[in-house]
N, C-alpha and C positions, 0 to 999 in steps of 0.2 A: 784215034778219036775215042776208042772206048777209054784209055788210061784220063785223059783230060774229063770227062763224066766222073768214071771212079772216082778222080781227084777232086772234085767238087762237090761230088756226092760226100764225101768224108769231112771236107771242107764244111759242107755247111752241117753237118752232122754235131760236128765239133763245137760249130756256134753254137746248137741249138742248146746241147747238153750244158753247157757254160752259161745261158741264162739263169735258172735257179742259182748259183752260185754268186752270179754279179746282185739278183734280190734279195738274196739273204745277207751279203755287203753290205748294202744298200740299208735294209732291215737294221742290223746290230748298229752300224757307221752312222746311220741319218743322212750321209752324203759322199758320195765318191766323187773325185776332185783328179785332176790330168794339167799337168801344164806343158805345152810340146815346145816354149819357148818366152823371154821376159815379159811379151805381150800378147800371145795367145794360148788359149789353154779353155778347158771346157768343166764346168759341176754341174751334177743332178743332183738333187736332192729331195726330199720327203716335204710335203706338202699336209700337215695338219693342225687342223684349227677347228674351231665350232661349227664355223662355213663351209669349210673346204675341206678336201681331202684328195690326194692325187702325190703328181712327182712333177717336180720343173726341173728345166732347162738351161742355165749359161753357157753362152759362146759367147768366147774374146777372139777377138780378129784383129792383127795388123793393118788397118784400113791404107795408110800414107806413112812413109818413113823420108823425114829430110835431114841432113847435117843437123845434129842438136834438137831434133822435134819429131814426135810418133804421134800419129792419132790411134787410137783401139773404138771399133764398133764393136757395142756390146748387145745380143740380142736374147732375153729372157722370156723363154717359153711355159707355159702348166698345162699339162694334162692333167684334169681331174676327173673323177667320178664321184664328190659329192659334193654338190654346189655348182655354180653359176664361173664359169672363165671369162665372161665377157669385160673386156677391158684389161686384162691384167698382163696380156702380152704385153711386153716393152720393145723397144729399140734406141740405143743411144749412142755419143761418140764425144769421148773425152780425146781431147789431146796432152802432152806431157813435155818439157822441157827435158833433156838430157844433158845435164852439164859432166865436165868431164870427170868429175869427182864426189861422189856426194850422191844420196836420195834424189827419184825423179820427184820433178815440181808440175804440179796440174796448171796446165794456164788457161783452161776453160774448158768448154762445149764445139766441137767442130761443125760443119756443116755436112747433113748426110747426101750424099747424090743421091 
């Protein structure tokens, strides 16, 4: 029991130290970017303007996958500290034609459950 502690302890130690690191990324880059696969994948990014100022949020998700057709919901978040967030979260969901050769073709907006 005590090694699993230790190992958590060190664990989250490791995270902690590795913050500064992903904001000063974040800092020089303006945005860190991850893709874990063709239709999911996640960016934050720097949030400045005259209004605002903070870091937002994308996530893409694989919502539905059919023979020849993917939807992705996409849900865009801000954290700010200066200025007003209200209204600027989003949520939406494209769907995409997958033909077997060639660039995906968007064929519209899905429907979210």
């Amino acid at each position: 029991m005590r090694r699993i502690i230790i190992t958590l302890a060190l664990v989250l130690w490791i995270v902690i130290l590795s913050l500064p690191l992903l904001a000063l990324l974040l800092a020089t880059r303006g945005q860190l970017q991850w893709q874990r696969s063709e239709f999911s994948g996640d960016r934050v990014w720097l949030l400045s303007n005259s209004k605002q100022a903070g870091v937002a949020w994308e996530a893409r998700r694989l919502t539905a996958q059919a023979p020849g057709r993917a939807c992705v919901t996409t849900r865009v978040s801000f954290f700010v500290w200066r200025g007003l967030a209200d209204g600027l979260n989003a949520e939406y969901c494209d769907c995409y034609e997958l033909p077997a050769a060639g660039p995906l073709v968007a064929t519209g907006a899905c429907v979210l459950p």
